[in-house]
VEXDREN-2710 file (C-alpha; in Angstrom, 1 decimal):
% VEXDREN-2710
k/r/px/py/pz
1/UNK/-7.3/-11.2/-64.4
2/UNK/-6.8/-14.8/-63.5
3/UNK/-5.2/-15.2/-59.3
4/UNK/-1.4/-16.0/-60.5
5/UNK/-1.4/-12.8/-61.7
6/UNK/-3.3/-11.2/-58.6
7/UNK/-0.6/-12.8/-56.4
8/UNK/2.2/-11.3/-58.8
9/UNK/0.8/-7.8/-58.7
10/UNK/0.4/-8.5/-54.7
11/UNK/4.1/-9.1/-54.7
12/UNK/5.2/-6.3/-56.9
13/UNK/3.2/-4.2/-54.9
14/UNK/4.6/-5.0/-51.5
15/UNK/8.1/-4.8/-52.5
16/UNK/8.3/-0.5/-51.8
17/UNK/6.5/-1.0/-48.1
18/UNK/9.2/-3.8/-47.7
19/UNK/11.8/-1.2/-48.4
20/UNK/10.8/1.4/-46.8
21/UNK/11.4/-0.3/-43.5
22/UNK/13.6/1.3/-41.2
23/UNK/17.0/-1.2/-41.8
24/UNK/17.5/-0.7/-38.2
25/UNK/14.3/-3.0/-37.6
26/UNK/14.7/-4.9/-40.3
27/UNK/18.6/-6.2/-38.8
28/UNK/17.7/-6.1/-35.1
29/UNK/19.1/-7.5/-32.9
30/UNK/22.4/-8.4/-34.7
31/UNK/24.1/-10.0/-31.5
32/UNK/23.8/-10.2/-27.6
33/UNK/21.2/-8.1/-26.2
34/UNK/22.3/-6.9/-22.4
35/UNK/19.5/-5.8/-19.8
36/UNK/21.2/-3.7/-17.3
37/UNK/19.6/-4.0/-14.1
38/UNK/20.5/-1.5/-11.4
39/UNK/20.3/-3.9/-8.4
40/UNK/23.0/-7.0/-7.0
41/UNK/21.9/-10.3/-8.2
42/UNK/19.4/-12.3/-6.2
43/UNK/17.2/-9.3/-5.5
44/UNK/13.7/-9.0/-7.3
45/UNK/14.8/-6.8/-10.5
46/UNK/17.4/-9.4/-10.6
47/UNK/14.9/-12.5/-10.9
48/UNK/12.5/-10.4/-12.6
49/UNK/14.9/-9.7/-15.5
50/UNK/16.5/-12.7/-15.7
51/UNK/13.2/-14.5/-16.2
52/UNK/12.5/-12.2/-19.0
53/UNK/15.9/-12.2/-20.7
54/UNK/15.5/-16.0/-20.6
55/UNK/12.1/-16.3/-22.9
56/UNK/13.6/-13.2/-24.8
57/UNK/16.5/-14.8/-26.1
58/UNK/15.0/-17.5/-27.3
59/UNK/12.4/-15.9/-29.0
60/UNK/14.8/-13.7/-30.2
61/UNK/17.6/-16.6/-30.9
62/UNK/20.2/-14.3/-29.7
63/UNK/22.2/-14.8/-26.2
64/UNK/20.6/-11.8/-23.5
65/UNK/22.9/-11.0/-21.3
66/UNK/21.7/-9.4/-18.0
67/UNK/24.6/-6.9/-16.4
68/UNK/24.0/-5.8/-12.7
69/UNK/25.3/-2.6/-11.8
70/UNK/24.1/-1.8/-8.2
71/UNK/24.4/1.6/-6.2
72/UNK/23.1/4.9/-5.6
73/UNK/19.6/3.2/-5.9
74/UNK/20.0/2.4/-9.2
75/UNK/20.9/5.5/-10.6
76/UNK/24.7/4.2/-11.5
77/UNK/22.7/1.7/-13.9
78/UNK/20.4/4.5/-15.3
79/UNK/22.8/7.0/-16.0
80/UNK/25.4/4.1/-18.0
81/UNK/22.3/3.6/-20.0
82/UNK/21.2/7.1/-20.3
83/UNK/24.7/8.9/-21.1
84/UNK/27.1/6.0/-21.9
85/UNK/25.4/2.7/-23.5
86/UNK/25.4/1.9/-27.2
87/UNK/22.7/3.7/-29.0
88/UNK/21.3/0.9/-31.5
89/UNK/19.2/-0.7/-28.9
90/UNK/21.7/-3.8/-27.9
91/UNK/21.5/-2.4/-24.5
92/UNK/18.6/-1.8/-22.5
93/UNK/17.4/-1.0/-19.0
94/UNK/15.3/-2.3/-16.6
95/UNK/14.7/0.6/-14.9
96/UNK/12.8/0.9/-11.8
97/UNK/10.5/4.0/-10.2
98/UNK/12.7/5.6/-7.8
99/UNK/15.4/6.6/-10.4
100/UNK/12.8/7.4/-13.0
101/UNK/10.5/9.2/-10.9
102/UNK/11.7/9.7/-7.4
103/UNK/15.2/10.2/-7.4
104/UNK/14.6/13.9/-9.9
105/UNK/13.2/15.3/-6.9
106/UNK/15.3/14.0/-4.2
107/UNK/19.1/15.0/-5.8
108/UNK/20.9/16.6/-9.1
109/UNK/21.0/13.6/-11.3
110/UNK/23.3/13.6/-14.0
111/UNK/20.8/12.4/-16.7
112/UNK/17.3/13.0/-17.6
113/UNK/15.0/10.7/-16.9
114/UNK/12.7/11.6/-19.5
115/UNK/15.0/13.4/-22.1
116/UNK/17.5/11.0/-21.7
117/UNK/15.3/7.5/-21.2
118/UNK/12.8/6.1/-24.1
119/UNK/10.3/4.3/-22.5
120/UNK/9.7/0.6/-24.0
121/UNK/7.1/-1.1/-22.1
122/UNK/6.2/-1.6/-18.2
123/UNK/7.7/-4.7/-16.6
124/UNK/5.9/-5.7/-13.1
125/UNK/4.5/-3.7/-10.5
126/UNK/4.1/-4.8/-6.6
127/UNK/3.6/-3.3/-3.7
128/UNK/6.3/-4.0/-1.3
129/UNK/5.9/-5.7/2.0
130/UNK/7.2/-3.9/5.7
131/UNK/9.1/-6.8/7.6
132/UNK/10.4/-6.6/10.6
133/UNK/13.4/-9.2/12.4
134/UNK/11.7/-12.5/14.3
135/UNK/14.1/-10.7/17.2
136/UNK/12.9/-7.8/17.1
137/UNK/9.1/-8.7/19.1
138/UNK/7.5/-6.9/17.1
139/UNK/4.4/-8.9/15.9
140/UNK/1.8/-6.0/14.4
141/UNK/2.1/-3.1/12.1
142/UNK/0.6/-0.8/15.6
143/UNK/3.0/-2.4/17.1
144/UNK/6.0/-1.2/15.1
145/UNK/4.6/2.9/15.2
146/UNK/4.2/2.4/19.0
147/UNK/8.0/0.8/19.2
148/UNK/8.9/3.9/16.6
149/UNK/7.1/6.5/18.4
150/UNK/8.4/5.9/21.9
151/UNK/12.0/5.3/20.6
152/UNK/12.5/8.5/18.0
153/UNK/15.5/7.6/15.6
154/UNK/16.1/3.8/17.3
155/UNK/14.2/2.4/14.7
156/UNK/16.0/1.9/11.1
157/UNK/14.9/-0.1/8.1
158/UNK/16.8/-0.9/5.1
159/UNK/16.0/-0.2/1.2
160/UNK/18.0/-0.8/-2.1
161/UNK/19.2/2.8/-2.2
162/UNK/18.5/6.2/-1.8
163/UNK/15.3/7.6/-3.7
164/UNK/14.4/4.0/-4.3
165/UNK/10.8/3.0/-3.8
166/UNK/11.7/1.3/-0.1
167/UNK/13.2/4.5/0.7
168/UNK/10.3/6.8/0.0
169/UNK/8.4/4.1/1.3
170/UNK/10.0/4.9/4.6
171/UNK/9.8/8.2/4.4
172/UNK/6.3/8.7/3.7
173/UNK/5.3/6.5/6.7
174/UNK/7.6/8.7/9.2
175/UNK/5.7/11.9/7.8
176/UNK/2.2/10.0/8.1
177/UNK/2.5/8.5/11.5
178/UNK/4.7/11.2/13.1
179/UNK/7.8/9.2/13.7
180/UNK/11.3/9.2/13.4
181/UNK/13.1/6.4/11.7
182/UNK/16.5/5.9/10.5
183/UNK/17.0/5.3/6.4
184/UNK/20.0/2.3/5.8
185/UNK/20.6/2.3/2.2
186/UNK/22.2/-0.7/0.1
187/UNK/23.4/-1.7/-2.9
188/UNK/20.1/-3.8/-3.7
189/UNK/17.4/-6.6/-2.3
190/UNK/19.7/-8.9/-1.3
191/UNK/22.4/-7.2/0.9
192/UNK/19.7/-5.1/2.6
193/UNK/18.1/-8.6/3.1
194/UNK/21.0/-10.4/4.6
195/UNK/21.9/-7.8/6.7
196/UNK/18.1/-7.7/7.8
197/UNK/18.1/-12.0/8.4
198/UNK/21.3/-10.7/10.2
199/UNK/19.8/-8.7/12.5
200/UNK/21.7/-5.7/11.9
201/UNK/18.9/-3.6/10.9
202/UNK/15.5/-4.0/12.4
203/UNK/12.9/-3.3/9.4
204/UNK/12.9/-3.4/5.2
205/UNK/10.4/-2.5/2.9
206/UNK/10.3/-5.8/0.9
207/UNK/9.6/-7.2/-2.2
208/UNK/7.4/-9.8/-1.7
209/UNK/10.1/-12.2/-3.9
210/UNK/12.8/-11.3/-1.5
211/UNK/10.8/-11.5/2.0
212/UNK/8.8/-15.1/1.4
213/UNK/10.8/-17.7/1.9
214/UNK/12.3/-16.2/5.2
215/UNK/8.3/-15.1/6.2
216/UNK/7.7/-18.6/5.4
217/UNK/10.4/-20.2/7.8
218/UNK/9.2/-17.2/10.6
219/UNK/12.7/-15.5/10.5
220/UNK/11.1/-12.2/9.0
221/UNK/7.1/-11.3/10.3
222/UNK/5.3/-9.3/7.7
223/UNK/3.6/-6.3/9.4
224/UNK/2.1/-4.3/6.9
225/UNK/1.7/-4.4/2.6
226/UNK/2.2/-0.3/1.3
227/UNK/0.0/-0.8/-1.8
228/UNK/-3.7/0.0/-2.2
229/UNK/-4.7/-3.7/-1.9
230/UNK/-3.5/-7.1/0.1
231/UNK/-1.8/-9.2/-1.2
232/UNK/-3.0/-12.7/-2.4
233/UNK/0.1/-14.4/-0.9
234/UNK/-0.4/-12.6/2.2
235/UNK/-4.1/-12.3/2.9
236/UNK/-4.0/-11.7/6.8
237/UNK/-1.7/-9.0/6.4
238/UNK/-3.1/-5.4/6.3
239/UNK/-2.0/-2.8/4.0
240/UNK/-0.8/0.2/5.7
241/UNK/-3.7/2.5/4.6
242/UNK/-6.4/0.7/6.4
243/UNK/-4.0/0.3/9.7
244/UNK/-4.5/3.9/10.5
245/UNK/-3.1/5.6/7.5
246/UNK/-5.8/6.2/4.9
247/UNK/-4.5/7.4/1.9
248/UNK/-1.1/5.5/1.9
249/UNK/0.1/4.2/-0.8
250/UNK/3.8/3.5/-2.1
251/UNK/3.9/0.6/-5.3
252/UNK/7.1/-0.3/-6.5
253/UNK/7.4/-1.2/-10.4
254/UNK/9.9/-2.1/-13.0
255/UNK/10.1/-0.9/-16.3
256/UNK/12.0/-1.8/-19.7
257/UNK/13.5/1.3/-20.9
258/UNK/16.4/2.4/-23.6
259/UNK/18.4/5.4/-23.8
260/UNK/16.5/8.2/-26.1
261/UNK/19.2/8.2/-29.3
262/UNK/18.1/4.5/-30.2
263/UNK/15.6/4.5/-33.2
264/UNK/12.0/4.8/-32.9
265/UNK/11.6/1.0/-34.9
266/UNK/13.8/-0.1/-32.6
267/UNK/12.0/0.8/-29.8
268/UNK/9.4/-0.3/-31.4
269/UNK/10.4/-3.5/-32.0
270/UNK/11.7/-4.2/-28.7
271/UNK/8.4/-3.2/-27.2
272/UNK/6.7/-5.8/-29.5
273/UNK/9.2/-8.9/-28.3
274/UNK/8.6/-7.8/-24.4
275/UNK/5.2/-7.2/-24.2
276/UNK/4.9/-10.8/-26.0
277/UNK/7.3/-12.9/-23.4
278/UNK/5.6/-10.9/-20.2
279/UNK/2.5/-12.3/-21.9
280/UNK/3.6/-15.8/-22.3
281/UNK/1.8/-18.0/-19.8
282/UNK/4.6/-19.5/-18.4
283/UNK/6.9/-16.3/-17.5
284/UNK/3.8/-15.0/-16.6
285/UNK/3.4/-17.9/-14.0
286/UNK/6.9/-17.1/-12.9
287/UNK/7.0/-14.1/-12.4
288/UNK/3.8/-14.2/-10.7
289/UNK/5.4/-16.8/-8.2
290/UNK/8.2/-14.5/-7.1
291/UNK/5.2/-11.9/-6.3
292/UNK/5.9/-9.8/-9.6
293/UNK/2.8/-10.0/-11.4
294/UNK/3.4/-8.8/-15.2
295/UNK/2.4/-5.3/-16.6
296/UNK/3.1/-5.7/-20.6
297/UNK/1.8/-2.1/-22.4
298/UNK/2.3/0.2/-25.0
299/UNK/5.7/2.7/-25.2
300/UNK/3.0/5.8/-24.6
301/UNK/1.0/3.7/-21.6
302/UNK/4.1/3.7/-19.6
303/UNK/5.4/7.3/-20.5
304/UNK/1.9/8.2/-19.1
305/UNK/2.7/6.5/-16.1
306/UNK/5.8/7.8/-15.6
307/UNK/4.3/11.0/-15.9
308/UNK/1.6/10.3/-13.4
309/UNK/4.4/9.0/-11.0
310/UNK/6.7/12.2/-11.5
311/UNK/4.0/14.5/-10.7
312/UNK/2.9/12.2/-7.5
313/UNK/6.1/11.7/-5.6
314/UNK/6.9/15.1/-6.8
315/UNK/4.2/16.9/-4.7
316/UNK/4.6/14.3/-2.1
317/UNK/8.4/15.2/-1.5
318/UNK/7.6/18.4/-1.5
319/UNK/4.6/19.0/0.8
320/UNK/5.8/16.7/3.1
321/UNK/9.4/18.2/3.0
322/UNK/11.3/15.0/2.5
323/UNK/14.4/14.5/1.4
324/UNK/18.0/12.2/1.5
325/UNK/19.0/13.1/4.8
END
């Protein structure tokens, strides 16, 4: 058999693996892709997505359109995409933990997070940073539980919305250190932020994106980083578990997910495009400058996680007897 006809049999032979490709996969994406984000614009999910959507429409050569749809911690976003969002994968989500796997045990949601959500692949994850108003003279993270222990329910701090990771952030310190402080939620990052630059709320559980460039002029003073590790950007500020509070810990993540009814090769495919732009040196760079360092992984890898998360904040609310009040 000489190789023209080796190649021709080669041919013949792939035509019936070519057609048995789902057609959804095969035509995807047909138009604009949205990401709906569940935050105001100018907030880290905000920057995060848009610096995605960017390398992902043009890999994709289709215009990505990114739709903010802020409130109730992102849970108006999550349940559009969840219950009312077309199906054939045009639409995603970038979700974020405290709808996916706070929020279940905090209220009565009405959507699923994991019957109603297909996961796609994670995003970022960051811890978030506790700053504190220049005006407020409060320089230290001991400093902040003395102020909060001898003034019970003076103290507030701000978050993007209840059952948000700022919130629980919050929460878990009050239950750690024994104080009483008050929860102000927003829309989002950036109004929690200006009202924080403001001065008309003393403390906010910040992405490190949001808080820099106003920790950097010495308007906000960072007292305290609530994941397992400092942060490179921050090296002379302590996390919150070696301050006193062993065991604390409170990440915040992003993640891109769809709602359940779109097809498994879409999902698929979609999960192939995203994990290749977060790995793409230059959005990795980016994204890594706004203090969102990139997470790409498989669709089963972050179902995992939001597994892991579920059960975790789960017992947490529960044996320390949190909740939206």
């Amino acid at each position: 058999m000489n190789k023209r006809h080796l190649l021709r049999c080669a041919a013949l032979c792939a035509i019936p693996l070519l057609s048995a490709l789902p057609a959804q996969a095969q035509d995807f994406p047909k138009g604009n892709l949205t990401i709906v984000v569940g935050f105001a614009a100018g907030g880290a999910a905000d920057s995060a997505a848009r610096i995605i959507g960017k390398k992902l429409g043009e890999n994709l050569g289709v215009p990505v359109v990114i739709d903010n749809r802020p409130g109730a911690g992102g849970n108006i976003a999550h349940q559009y995409v969840a219950k009312t969002a077309p199906t054939d994968g045009s639409v995603i989500l970038f979700g974020s933990v405290g709808p996916l796997t706070i929020a279940p045990h905090l209220m009565k949601l009405p959507y699923d997070p994991v019957k109603d959500l297909a996961p796609i692949t994670m995003g970022v994850n960051f811890p978030n940073v506790l700053v504190v108003h220049s005006g407020l003279k409060i320089r230290t993270f001991p400093e902040f539980v003395a102020y909060a222990k001898a003034n019970p329910g003076k103290l507030d701090y701000a978050s993007t919305g209840p059952g948000s990771a700022s919130h629980l952030a919050g929460e878990l310190l009050d239950d750690m250190a024994k104080v009483q402080t008050v929860h102000v939620p927003y829309k989002g990052g950036a109004p929690a932020l200006q009202d924080l630059l403001g001065g008309r709320v003393a403390s906010y559980y910040s992405t490190l994106a949001t808080a820099q460039p106003h920790i950097e002029s010495g308007k906000l003073i960072p007292l305290a980083v609530t994941g397992p590790k400092r942060l490179p950007h921050l090296p002379n500020v302590p996390t919150i578990a070696e301050s006193g509070y062993p065991g604390y810990s409170a990440t915040n993540w992003y993640a891109f997910v769809a709602s359940s009814k779109v097809p498994k090769a879409t999902l698929d495919r979609l999960n192939t495009e995203l994990v290749k732009v977060l790995k793409t040196p230059a959005v990795a760079d980016a994204l890594n400058s706004h203090g969102l360092p990139p997470a790409p992984g498989t669709r089963e890898e972050l179902a995992r996680e939001m597994e892991r998360e579920t059960a975790t904040w789960g017992r947490v609310i529960r044996e320390r007897k949190i909740t939206m009040q």
